[in-house]
BALOBA-1460 file (C-alpha; in Angstrom, 3 decimals):
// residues 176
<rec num="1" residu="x" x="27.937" y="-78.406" z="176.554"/>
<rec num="2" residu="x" x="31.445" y="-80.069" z="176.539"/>
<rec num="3" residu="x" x="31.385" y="-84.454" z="177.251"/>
<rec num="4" residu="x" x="34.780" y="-85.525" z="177.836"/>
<rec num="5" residu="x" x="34.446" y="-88.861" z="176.349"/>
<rec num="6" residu="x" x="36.422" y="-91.940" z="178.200"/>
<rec num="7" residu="x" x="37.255" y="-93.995" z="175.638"/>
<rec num="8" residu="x" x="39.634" y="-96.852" z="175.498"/>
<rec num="9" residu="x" x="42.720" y="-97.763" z="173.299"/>
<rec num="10" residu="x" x="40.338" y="-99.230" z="170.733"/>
<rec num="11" residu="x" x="37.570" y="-96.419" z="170.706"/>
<rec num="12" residu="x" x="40.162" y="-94.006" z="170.474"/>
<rec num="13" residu="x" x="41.622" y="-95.858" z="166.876"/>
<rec num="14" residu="x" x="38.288" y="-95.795" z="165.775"/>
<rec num="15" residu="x" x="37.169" y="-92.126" z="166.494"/>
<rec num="16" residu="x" x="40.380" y="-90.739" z="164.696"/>
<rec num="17" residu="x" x="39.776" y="-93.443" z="161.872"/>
<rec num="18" residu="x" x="36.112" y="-91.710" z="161.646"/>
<rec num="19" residu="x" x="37.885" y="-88.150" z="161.813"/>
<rec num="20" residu="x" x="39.865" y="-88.511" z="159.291"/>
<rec num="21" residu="x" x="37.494" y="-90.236" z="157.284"/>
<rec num="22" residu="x" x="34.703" y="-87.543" z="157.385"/>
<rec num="23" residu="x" x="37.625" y="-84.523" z="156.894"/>
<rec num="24" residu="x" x="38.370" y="-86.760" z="153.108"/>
<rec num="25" residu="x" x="34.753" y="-86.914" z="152.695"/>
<rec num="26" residu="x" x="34.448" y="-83.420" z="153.206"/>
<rec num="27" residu="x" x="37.055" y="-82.431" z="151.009"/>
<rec num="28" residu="x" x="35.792" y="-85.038" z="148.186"/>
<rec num="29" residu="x" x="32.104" y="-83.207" z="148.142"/>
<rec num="30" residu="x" x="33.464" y="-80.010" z="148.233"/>
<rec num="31" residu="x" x="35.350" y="-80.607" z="144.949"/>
<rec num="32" residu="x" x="31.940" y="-81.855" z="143.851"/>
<rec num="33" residu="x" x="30.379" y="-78.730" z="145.200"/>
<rec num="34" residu="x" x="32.874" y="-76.488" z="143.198"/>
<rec num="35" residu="x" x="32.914" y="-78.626" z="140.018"/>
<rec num="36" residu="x" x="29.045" y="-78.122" z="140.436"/>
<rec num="37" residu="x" x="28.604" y="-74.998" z="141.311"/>
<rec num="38" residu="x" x="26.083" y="-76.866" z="143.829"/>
<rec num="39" residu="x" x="28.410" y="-75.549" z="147.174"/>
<rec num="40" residu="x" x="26.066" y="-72.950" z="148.834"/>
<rec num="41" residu="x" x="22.902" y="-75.447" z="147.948"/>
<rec num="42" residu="x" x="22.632" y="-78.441" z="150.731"/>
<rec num="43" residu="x" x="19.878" y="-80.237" z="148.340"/>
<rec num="44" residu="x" x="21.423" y="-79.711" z="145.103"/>
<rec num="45" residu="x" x="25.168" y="-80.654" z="146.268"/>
<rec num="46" residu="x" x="23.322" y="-83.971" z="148.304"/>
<rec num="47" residu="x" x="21.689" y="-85.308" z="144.579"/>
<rec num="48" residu="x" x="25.555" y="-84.617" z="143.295"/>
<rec num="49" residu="x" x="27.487" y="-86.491" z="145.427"/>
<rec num="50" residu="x" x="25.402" y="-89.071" z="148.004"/>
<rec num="51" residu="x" x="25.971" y="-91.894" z="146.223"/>
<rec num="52" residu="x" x="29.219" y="-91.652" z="144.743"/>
<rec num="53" residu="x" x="30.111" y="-91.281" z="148.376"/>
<rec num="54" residu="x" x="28.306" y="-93.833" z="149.661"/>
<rec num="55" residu="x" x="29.782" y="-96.701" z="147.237"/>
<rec num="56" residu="x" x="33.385" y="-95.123" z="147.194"/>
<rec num="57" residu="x" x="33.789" y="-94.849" z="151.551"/>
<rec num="58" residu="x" x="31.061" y="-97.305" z="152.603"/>
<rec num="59" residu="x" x="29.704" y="-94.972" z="155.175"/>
<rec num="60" residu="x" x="26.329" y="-94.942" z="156.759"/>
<rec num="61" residu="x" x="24.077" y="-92.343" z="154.839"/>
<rec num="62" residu="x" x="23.349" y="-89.917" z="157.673"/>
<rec num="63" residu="x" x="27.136" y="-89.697" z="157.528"/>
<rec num="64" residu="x" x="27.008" y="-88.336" z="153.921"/>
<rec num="65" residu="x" x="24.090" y="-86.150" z="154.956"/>
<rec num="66" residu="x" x="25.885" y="-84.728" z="158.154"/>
<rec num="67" residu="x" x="29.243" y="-83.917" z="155.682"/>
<rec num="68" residu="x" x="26.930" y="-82.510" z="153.109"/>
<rec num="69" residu="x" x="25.392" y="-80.240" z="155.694"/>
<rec num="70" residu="x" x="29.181" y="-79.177" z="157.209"/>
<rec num="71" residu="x" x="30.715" y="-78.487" z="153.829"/>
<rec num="72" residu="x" x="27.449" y="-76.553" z="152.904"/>
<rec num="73" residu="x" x="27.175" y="-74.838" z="156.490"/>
<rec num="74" residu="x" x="31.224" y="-73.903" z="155.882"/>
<rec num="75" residu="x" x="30.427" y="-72.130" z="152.455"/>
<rec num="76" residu="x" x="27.696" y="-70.388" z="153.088"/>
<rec num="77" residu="x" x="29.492" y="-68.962" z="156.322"/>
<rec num="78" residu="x" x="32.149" y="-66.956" z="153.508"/>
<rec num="79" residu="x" x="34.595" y="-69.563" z="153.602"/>
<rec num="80" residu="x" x="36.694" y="-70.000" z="150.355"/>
<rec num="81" residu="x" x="38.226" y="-72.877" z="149.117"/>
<rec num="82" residu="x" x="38.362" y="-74.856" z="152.125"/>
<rec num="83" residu="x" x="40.391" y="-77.854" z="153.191"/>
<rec num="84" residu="x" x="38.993" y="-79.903" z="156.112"/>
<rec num="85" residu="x" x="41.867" y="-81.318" z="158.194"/>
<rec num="86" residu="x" x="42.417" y="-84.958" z="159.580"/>
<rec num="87" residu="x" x="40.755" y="-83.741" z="163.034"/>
<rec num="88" residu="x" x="38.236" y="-81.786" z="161.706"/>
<rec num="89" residu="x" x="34.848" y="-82.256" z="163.905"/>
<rec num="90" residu="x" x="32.443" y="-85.200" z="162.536"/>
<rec num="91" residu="x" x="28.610" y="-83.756" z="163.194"/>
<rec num="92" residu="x" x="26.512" y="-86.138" z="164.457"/>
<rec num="93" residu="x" x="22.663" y="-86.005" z="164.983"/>
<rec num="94" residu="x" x="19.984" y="-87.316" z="166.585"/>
<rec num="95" residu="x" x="20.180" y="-90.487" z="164.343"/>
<rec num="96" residu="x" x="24.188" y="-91.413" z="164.791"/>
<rec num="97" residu="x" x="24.492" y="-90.163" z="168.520"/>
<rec num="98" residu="x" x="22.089" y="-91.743" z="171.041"/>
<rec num="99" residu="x" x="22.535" y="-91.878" z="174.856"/>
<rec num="100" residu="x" x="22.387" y="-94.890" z="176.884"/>
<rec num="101" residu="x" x="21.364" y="-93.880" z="180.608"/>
<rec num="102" residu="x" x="23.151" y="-91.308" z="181.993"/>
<rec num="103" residu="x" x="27.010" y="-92.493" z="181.497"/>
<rec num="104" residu="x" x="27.398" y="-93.794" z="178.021"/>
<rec num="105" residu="x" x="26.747" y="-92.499" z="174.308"/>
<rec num="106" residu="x" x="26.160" y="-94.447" z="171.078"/>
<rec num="107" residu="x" x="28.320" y="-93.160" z="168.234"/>
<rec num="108" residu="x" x="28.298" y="-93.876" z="164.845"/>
<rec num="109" residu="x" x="31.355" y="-94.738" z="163.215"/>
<rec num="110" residu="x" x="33.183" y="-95.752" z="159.929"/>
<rec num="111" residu="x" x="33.484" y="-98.921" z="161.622"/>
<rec num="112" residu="x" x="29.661" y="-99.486" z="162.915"/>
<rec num="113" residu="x" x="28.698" y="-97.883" z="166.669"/>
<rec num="114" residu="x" x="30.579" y="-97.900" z="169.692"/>
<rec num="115" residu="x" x="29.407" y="-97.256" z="173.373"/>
<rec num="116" residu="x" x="32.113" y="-95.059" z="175.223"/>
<rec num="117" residu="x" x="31.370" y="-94.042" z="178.920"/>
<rec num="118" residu="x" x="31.978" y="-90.208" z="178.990"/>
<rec num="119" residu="x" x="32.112" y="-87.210" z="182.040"/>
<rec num="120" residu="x" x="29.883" y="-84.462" z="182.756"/>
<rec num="121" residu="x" x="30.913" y="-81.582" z="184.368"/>
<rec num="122" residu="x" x="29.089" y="-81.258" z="187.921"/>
<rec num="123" residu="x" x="27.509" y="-77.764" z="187.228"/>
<rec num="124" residu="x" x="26.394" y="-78.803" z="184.213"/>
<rec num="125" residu="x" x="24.794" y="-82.323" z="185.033"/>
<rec num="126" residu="x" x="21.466" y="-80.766" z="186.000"/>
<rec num="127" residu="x" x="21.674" y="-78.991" z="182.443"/>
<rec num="128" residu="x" x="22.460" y="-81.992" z="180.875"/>
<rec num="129" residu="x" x="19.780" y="-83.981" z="182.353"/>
<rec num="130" residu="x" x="17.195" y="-81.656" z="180.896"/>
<rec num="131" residu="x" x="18.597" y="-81.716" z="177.359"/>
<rec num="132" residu="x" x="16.802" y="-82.067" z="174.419"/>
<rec num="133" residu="x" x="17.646" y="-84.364" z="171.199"/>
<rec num="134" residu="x" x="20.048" y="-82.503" z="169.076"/>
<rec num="135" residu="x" x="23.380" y="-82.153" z="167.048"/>
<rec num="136" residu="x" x="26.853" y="-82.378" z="168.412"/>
<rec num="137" residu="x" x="30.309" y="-81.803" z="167.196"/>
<rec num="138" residu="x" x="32.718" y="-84.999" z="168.094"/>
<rec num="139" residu="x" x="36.227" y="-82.938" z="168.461"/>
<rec num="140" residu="x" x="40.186" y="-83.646" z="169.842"/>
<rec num="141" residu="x" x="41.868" y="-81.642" z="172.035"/>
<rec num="142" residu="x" x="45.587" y="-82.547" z="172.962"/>
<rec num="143" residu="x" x="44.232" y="-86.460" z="172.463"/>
<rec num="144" residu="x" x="41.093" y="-85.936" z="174.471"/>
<rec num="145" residu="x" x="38.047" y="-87.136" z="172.191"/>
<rec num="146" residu="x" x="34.995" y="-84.502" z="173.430"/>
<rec num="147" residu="x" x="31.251" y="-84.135" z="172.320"/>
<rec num="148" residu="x" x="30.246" y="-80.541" z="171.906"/>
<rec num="149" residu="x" x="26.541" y="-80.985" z="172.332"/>
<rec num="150" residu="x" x="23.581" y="-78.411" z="171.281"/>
<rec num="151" residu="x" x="21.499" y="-78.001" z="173.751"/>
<rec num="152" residu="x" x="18.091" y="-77.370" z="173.392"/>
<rec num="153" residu="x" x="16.537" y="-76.097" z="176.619"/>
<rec num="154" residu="x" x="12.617" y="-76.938" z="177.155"/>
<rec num="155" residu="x" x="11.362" y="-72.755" z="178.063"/>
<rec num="156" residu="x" x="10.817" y="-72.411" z="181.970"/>
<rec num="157" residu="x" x="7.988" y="-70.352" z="182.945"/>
<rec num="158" residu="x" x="7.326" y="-68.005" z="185.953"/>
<rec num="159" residu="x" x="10.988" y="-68.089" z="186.775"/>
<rec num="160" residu="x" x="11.698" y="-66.374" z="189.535"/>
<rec num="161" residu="x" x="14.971" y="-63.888" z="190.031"/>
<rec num="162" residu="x" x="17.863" y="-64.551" z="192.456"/>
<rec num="163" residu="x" x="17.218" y="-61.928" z="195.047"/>
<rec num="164" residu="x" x="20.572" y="-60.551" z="196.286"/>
<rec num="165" residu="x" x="21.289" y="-58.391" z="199.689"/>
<rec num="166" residu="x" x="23.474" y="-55.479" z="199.181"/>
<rec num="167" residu="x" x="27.387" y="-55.843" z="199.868"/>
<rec num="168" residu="x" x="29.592" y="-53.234" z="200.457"/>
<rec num="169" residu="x" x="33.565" y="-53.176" z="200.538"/>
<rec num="170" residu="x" x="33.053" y="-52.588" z="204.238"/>
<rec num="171" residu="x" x="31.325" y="-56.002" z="204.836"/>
<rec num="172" residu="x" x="34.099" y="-57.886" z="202.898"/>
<rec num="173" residu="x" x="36.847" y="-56.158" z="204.601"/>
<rec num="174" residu="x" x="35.007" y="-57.231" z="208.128"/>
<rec num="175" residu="x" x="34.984" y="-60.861" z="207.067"/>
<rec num="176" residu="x" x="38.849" y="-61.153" z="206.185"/>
């Protein structure tokens, strides 16, 4: 599920300060990973590189966990030598995302956490209501800041099908 996330002037220097952040952090642990040999191994690569990462950006450590995972996730996927770009998507979790009611998320960022008011599709809000705890990707599109969430649906049972009548061209053309 997209969130289009409304944030202000300030928000806004502070998510791409966070994007850009992450992408060098990315980059940094995969040197480490290659150097290593660790790349493919999320646990092995994590004991290499958490705390030089920590004391060298001064991030939060589920920040260095969520760029372990993404370099990690990236490799194992077939990827070669990758470079992650300035806008590359930050992953957040259940510990550096939190929502506040219905119109605002928590985000960690390089900074500490902001509250930005975001939009929900109107098809979707019903979905979104029924979400579970889970990861999403914070992205830009054409300076739009978005949450790509991972939704976790609780199963339904004993749902019923849509029962449809039959249509026919001639019905359509009658109703022109």
């Amino acid at each position: 599920m997209k969130l289009k996330l409304l944030a202000d002037a300030r928000q806004r220097e502070l998510l791409a300060h966070t994007m850009k952040i992450f992408s060098e952090i990315c980059n940094f642990i995969s040197d480490i990973g290659i150097q290593t040999n660790t790349i493919r191994n999320k646990i092995k690569l994590q004991k290499h590189c958490y705390y030089v990462v920590r004391e060298k950006y001064g991030v939060p450590a589920q920040m260095v966990v969520r760029a372990v995972g993404k370099v990690v996730e990236t490799y194992k996927s077939g990827a070669k030598k990758t470079f992650f770009g300035e806008t590359s998507a930050v992953v957040y979790d259940k510990r550096t995302l939190a929502f506040k009611m219905i119109e605002r998320v928590s985000l960690t960022t390089i900074e500490g956490r902001i509250e930005i008011p975001f939009l929900v599709t109107g098809y979707r809000k019903g979905i979104y209501e029924r979400r579970q705890p889970g990861q999403a990707d914070l992205i830009v599109q054409n300076n739009d800041y978005y949450l790509l969430l991972v939704i976790d649906l609780p199963e339904v049972e004993n749902i019923s099908p849509i029962e449809f009548t039959e249509i026919n061209s001639y019905d359509l053309e009658e109703k022109q």
